[in-house]
Gaussian input, Z-matrix of N, CA and C with variables (Angstrom, degrees):
# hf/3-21g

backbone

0 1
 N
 C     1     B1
 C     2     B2     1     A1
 N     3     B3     2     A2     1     D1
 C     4     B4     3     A3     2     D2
 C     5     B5     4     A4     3     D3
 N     6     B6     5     A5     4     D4
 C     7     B7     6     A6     5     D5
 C     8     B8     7     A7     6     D6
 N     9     B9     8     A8     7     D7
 C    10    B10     9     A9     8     D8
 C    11    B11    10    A10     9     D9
 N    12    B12    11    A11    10    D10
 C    13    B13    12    A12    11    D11
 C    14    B14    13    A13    12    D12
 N    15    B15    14    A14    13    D13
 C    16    B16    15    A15    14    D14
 C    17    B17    16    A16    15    D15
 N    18    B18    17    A17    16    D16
 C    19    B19    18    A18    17    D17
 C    20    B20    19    A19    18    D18
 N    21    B21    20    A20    19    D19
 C    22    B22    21    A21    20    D20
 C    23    B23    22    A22    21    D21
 N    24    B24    23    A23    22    D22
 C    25    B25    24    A24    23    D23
 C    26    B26    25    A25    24    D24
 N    27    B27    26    A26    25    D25
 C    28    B28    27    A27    26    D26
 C    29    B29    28    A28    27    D27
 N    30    B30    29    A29    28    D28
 C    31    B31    30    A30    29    D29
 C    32    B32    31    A31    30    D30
 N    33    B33    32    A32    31    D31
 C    34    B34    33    A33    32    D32
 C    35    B35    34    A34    33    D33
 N    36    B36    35    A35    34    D34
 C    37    B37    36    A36    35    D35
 C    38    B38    37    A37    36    D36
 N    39    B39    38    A38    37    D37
 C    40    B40    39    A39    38    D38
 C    41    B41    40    A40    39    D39
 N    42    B42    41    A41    40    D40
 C    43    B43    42    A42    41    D41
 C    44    B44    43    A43    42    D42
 N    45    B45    44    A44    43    D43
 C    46    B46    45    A45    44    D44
 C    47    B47    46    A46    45    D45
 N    48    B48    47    A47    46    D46
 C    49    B49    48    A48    47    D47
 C    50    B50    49    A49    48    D48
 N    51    B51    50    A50    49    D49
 C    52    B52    51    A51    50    D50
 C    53    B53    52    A52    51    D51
 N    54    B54    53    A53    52    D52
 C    55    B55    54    A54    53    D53
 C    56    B56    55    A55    54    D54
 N    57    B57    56    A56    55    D55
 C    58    B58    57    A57    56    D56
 C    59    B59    58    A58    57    D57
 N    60    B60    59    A59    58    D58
 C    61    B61    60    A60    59    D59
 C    62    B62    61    A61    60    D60
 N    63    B63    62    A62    61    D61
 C    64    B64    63    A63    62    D62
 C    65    B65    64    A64    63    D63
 N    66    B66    65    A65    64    D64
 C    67    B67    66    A66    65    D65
 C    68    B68    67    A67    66    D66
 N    69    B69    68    A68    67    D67
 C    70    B70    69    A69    68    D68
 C    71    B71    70    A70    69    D69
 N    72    B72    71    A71    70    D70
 C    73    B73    72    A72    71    D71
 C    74    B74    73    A73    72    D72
 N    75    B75    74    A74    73    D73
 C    76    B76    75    A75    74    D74
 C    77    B77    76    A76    75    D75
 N    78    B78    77    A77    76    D76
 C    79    B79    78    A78    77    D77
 C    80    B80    79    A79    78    D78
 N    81    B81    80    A80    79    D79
 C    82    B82    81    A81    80    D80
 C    83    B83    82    A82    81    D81
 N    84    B84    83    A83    82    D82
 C    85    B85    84    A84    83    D83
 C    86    B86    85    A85    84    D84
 N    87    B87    86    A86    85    D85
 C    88    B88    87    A87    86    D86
 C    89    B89    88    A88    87    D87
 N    90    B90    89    A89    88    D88
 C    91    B91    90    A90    89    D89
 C    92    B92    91    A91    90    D90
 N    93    B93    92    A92    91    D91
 C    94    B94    93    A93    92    D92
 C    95    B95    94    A94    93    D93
 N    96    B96    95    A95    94    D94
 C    97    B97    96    A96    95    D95
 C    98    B98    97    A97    96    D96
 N    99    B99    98    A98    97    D97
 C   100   B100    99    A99    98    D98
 C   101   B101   100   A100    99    D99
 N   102   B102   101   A101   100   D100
 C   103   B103   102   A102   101   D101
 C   104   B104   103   A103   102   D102
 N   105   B105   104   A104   103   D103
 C   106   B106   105   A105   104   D104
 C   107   B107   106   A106   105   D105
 N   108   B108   107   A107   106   D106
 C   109   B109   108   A108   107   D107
 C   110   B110   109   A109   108   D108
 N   111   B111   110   A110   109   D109
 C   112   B112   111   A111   110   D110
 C   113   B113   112   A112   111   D111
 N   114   B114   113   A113   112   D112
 C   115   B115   114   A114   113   D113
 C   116   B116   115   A115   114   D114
 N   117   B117   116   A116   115   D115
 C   118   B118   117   A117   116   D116
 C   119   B119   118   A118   117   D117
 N   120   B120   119   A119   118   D118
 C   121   B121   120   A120   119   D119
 C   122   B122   121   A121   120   D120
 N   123   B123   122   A122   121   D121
 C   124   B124   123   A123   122   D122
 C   125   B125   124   A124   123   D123
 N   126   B126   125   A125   124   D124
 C   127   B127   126   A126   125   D125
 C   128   B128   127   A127   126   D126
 N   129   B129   128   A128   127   D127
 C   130   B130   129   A129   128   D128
 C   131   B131   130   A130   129   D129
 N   132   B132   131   A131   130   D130
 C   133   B133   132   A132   131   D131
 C   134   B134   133   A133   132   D132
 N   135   B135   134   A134   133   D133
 C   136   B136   135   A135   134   D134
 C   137   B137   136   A136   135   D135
 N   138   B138   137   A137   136   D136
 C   139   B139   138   A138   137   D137
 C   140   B140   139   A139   138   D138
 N   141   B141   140   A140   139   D139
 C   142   B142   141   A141   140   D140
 C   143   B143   142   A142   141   D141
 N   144   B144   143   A143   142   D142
 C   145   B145   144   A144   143   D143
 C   146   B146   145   A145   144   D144
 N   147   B147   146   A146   145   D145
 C   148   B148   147   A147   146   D146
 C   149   B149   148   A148   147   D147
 N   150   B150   149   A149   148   D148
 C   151   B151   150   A150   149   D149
 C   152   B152   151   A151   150   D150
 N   153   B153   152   A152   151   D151
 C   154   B154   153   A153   152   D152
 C   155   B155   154   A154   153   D153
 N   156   B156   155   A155   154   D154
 C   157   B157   156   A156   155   D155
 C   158   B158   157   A157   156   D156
 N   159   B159   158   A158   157   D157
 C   160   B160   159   A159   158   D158
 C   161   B161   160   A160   159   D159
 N   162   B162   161   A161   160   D160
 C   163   B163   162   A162   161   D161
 C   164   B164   163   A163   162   D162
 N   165   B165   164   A164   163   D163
 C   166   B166   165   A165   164   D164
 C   167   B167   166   A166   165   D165
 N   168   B168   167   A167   166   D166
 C   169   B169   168   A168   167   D167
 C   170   B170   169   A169   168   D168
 N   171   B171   170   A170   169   D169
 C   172   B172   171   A171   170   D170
 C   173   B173   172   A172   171   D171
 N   174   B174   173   A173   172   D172
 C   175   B175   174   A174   173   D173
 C   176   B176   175   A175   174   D174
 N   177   B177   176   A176   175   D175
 C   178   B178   177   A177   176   D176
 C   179   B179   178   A178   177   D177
 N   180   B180   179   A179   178   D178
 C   181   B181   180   A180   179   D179
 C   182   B182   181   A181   180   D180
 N   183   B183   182   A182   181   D181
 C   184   B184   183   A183   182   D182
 C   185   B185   184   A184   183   D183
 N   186   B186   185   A185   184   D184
 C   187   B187   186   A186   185   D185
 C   188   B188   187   A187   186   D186
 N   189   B189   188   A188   187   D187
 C   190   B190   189   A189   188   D188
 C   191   B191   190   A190   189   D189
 N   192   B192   191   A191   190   D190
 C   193   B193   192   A192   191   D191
 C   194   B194   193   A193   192   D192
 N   195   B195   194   A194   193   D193
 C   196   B196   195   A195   194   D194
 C   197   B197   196   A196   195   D195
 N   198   B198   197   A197   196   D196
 C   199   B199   198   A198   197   D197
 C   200   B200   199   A199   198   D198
 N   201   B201   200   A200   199   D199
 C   202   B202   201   A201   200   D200
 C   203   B203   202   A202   201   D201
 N   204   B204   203   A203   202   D202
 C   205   B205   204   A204   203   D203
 C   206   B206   205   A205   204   D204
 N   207   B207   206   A206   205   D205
 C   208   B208   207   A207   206   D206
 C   209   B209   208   A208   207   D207
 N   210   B210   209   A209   208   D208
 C   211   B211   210   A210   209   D209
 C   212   B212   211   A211   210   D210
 N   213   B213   212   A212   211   D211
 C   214   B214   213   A213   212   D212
 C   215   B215   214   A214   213   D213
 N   216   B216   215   A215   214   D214
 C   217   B217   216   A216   215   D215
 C   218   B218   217   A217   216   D216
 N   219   B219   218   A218   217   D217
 C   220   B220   219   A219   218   D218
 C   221   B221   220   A220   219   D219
 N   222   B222   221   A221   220   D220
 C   223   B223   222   A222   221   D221
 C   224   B224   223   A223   222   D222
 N   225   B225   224   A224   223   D223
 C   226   B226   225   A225   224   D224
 C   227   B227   226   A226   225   D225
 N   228   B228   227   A227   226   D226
 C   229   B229   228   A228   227   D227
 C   230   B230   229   A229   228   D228
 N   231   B231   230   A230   229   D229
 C   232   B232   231   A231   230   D230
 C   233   B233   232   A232   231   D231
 N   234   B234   233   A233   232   D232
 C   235   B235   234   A234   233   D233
 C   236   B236   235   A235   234   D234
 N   237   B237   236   A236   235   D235
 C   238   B238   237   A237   236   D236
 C   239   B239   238   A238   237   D237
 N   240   B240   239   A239   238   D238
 C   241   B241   240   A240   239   D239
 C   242   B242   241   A241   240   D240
 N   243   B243   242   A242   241   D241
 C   244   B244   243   A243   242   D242
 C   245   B245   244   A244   243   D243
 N   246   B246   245   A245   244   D244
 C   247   B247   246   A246   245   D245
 C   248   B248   247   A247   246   D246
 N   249   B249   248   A248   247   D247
 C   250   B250   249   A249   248   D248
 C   251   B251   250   A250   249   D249
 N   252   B252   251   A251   250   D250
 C   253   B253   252   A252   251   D251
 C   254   B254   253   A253   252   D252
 N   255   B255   254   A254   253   D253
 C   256   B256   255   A255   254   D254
 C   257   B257   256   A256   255   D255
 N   258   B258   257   A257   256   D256
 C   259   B259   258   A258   257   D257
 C   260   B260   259   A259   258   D258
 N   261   B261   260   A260   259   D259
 C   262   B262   261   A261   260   D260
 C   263   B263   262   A262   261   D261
 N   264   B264   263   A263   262   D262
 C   265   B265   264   A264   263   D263
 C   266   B266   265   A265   264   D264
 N   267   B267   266   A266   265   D265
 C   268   B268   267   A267   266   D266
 C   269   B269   268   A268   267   D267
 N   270   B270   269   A269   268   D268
 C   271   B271   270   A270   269   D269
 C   272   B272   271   A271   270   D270
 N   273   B273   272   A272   271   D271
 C   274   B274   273   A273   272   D272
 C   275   B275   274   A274   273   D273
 N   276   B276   275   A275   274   D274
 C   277   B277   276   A276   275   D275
 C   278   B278   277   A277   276   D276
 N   279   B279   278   A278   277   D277
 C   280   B280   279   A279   278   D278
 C   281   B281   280   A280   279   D279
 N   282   B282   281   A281   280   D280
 C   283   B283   282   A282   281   D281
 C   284   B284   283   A283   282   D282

   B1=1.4434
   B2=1.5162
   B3=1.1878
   B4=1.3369
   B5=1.3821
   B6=1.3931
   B7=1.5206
   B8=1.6023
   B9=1.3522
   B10=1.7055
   B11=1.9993
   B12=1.5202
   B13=1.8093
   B14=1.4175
   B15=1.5151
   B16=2.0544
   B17=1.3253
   B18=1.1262
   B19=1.7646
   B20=1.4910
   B21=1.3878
   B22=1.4791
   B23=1.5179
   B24=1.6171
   B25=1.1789
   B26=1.3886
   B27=1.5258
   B28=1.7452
   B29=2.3133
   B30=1.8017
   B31=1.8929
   B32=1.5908
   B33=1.1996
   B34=1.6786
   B35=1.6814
   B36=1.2644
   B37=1.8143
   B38=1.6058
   B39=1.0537
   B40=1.4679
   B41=1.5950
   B42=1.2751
   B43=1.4144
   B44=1.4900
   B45=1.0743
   B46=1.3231
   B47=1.8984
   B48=1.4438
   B49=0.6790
   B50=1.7715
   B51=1.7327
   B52=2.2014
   B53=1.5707
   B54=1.0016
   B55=1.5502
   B56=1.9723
   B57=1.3751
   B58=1.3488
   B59=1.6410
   B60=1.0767
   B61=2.3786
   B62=1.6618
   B63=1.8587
   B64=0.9476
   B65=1.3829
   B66=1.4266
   B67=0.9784
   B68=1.5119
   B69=1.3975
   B70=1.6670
   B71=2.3481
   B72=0.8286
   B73=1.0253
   B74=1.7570
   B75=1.7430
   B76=1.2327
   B77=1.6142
   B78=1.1778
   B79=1.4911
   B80=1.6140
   B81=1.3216
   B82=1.5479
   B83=1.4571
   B84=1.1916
   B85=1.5691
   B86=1.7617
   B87=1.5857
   B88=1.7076
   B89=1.4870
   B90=1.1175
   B91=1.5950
   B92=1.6039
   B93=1.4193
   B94=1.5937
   B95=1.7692
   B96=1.7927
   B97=1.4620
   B98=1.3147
   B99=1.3486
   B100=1.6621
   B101=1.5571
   B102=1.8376
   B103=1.6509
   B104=1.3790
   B105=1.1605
   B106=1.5911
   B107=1.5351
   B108=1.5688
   B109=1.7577
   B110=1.6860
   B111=1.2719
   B112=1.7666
   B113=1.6881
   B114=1.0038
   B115=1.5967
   B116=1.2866
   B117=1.4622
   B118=1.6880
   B119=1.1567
   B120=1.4747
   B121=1.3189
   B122=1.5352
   B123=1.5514
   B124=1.9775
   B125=1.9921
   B126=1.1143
   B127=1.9633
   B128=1.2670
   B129=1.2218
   B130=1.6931
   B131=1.3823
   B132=1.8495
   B133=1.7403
   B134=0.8795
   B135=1.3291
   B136=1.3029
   B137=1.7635
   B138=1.2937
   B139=1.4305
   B140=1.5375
   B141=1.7773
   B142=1.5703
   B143=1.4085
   B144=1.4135
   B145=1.3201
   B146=1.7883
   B147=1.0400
   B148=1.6620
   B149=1.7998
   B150=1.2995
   B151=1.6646
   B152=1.4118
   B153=1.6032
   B154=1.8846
   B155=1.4757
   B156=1.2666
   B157=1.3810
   B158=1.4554
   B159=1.8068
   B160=1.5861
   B161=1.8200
   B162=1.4869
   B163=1.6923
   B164=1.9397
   B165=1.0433
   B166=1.5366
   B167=1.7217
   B168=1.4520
   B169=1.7500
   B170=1.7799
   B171=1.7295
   B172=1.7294
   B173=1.5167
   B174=1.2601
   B175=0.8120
   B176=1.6868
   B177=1.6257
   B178=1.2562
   B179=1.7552
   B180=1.4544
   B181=1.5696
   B182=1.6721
   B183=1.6145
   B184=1.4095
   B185=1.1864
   B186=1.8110
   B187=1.5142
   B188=1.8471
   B189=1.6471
   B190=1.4737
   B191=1.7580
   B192=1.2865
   B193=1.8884
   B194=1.4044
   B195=1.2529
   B196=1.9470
   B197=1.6772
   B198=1.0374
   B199=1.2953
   B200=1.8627
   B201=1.4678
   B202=1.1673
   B203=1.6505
   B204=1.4211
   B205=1.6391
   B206=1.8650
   B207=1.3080
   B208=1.5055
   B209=1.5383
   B210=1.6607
   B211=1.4064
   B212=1.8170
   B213=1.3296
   B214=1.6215
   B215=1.6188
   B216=1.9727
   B217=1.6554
   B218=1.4232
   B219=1.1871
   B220=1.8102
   B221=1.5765
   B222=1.5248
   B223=2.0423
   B224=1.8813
   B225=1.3965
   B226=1.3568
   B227=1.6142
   B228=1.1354
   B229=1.4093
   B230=1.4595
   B231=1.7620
   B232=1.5831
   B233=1.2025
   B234=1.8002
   B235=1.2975
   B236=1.7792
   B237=1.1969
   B238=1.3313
   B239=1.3352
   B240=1.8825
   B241=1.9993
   B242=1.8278
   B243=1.0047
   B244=1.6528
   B245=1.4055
   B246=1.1291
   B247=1.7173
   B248=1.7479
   B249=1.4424
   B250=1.7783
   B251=1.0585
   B252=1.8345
   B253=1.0283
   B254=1.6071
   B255=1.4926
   B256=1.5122
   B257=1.6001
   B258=1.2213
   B259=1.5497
   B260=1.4717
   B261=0.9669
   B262=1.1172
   B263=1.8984
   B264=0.8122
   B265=1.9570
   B266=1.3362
   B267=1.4831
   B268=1.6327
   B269=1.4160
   B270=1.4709
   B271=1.5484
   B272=1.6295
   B273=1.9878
   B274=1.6647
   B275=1.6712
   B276=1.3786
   B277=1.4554
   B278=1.6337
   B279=1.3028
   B280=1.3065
   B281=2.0155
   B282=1.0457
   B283=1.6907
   B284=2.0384
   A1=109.96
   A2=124.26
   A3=137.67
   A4=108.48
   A5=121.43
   A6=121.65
   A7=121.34
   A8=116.99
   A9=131.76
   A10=95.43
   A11=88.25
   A12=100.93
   A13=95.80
   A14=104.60
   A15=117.74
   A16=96.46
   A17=104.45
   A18=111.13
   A19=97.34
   A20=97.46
   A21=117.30
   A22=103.45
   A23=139.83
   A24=140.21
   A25=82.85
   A26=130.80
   A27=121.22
   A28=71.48
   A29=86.68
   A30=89.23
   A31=103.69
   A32=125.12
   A33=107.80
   A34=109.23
   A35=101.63
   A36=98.44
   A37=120.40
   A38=118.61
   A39=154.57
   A40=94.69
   A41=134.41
   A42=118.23
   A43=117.06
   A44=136.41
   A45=128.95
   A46=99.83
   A47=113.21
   A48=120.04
   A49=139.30
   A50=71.89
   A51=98.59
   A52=105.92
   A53=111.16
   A54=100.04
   A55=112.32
   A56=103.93
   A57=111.40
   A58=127.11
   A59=137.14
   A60=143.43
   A61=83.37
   A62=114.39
   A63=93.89
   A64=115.40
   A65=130.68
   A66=145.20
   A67=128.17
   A68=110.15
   A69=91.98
   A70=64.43
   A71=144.32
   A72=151.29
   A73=120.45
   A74=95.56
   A75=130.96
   A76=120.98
   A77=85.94
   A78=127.40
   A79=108.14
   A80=104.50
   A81=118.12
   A82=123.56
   A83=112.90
   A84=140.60
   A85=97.78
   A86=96.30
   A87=112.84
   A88=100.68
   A89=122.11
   A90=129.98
   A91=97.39
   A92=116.14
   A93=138.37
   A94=105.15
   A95=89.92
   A96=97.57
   A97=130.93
   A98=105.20
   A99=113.44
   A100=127.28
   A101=81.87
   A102=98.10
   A103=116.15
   A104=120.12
   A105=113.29
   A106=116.14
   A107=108.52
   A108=96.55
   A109=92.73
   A110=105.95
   A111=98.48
   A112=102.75
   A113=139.73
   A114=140.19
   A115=108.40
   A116=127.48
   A117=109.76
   A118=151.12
   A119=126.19
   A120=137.42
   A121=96.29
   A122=89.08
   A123=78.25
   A124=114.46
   A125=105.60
   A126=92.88
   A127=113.21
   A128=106.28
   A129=114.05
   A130=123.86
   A131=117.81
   A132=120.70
   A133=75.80
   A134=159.23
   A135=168.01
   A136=121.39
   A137=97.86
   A138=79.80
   A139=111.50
   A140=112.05
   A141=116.05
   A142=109.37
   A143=126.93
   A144=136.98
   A145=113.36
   A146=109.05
   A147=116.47
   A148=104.71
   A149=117.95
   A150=112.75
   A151=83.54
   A152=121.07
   A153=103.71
   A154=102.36
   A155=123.82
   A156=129.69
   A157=135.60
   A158=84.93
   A159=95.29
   A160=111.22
   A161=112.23
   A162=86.97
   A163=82.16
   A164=119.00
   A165=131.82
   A166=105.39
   A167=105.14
   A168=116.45
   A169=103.37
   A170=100.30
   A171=104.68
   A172=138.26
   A173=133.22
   A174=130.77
   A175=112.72
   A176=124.93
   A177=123.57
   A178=117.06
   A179=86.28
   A180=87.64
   A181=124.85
   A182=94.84
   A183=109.52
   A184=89.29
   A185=115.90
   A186=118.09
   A187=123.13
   A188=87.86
   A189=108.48
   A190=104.80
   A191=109.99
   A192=101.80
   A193=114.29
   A194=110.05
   A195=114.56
   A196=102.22
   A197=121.14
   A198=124.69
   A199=90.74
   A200=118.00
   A201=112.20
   A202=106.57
   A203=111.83
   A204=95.50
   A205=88.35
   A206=134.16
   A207=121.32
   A208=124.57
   A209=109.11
   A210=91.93
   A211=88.09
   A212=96.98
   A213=105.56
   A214=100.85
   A215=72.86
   A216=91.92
   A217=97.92
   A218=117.62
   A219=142.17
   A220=105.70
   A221=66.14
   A222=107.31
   A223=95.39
   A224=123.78
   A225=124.39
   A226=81.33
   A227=136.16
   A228=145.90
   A229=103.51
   A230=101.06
   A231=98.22
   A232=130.00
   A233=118.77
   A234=137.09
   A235=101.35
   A236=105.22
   A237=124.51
   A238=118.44
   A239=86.96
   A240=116.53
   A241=91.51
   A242=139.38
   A243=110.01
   A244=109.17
   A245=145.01
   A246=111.08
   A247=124.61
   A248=99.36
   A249=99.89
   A250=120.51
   A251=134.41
   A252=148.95
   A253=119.24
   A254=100.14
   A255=99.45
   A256=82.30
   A257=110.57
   A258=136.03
   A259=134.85
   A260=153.85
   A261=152.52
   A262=95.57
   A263=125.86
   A264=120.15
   A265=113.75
   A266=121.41
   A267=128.78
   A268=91.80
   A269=87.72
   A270=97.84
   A271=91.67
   A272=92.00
   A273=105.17
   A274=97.82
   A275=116.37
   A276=131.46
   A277=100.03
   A278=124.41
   A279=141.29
   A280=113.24
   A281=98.79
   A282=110.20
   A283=95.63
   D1=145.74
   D2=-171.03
   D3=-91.87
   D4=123.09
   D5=173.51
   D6=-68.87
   D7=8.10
   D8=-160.66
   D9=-97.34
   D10=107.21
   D11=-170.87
   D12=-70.48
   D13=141.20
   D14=173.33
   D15=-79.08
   D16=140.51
   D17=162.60
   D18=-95.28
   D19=138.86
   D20=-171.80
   D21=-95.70
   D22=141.51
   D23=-142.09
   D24=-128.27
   D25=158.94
   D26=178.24
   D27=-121.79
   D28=137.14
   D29=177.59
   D30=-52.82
   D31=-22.56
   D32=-172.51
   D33=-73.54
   D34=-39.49
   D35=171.88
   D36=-47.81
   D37=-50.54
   D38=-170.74
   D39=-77.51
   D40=-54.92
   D41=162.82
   D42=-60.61
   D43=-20.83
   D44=-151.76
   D45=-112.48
   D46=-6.32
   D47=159.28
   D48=-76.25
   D49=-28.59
   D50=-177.61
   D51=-105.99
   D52=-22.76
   D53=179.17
   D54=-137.00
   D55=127.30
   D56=153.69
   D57=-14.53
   D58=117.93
   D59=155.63
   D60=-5.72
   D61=-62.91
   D62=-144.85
   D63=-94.58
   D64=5.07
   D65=145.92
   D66=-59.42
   D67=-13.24
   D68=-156.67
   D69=-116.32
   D70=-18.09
   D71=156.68
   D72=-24.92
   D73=-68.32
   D74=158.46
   D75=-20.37
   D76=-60.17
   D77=-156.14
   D78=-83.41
   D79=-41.28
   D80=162.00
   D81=-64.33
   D82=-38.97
   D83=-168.90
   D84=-62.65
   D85=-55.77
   D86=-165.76
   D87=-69.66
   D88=-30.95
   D89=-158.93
   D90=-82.12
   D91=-45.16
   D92=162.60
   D93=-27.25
   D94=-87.00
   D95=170.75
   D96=-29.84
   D97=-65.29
   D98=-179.24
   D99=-28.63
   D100=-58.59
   D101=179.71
   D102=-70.91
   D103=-32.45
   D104=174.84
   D105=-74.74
   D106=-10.75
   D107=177.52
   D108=-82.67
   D109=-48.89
   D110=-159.29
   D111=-70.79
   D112=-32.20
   D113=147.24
   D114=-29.21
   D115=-89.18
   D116=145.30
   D117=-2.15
   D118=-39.95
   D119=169.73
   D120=-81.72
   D121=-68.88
   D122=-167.42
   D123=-50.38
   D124=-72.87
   D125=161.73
   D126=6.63
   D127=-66.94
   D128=-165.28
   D129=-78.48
   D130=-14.87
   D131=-160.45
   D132=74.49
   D133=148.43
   D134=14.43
   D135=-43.52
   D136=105.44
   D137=169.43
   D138=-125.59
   D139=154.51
   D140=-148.26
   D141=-52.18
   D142=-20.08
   D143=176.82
   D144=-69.85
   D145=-31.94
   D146=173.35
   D147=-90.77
   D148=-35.81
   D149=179.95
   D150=-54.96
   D151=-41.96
   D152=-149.51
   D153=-65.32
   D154=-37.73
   D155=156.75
   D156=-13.49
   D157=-73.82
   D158=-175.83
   D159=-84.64
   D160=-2.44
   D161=-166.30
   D162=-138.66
   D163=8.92
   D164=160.88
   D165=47.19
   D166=28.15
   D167=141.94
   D168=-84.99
   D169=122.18
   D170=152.14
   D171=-16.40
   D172=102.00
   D173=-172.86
   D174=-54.35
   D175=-11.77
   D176=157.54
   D177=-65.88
   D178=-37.57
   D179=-174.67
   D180=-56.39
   D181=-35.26
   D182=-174.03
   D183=-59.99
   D184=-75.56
   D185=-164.00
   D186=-14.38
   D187=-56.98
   D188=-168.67
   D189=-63.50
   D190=-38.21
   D191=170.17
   D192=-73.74
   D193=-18.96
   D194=-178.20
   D195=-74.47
   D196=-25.32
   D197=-152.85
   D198=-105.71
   D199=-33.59
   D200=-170.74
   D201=84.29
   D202=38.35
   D203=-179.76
   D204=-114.80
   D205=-24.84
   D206=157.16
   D207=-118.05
   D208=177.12
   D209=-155.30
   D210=-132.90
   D211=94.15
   D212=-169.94
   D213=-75.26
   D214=172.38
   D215=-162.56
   D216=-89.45
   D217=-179.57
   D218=-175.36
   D219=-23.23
   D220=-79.22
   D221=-164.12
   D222=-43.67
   D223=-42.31
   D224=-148.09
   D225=-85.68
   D226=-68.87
   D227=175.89
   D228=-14.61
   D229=-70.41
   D230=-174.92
   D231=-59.36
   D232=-27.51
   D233=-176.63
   D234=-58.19
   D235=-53.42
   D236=167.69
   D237=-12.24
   D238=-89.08
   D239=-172.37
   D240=-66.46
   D241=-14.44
   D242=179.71
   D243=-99.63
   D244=-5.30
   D245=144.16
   D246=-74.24
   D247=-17.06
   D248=167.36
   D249=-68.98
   D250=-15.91
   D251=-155.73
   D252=52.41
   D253=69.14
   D254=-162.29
   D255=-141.97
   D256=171.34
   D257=174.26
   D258=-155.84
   D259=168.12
   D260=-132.28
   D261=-132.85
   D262=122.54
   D263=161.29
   D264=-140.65
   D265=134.71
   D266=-172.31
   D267=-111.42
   D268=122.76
   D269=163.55
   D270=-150.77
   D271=177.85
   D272=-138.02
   D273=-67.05
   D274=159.89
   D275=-178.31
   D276=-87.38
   D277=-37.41
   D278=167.80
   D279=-25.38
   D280=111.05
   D281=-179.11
   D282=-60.28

């Protein structure tokens, strides 16, 4: 074993190195979303096979936004949040 100490990296250094404010922003935003739809579903018994039902996005499709492996458009989002009884509102990013 080698006596040569690892410097330990904290992930925010290491992000801020790989991605752009407004990227890692982005990225926060989506991670936001995600969790509040599937928080939403579960709340409700919902399972992704009955959302596909009620809001007639693919139950792959959902999977794939639950999981964070695609990054859907508007329309699919909203189709989504209205059988959870949820909605979308932009307001300012401004502290």
């Amino acid at each position: 074993m080698s006596n040569t100490k690892m410097k330990l990296t904290r992930w925010e250094d290491v992000e801020r190195e790989i991605y752009t404010d407004e990227e890692i922003r982005e990225g926060d935003l989506r991670v936001a979303l995600i969790s509040e739809l599937i928080e939403a579903r579960k709340n409700k018994g919902i399972s992704q096979k009955k959302l596909e039902e009620l809001s007639g996005v693919s139950q792959p499709v959902i999977a794939r936004l639950e999981t964070g492996k695609t990054s859907p458009q508007i329309d699919t989002v909203l189709k989504i949040l209205a059988p959870l009884g949820k909605t979308l509102k932009v307001v300012s990013i401004d502290p």
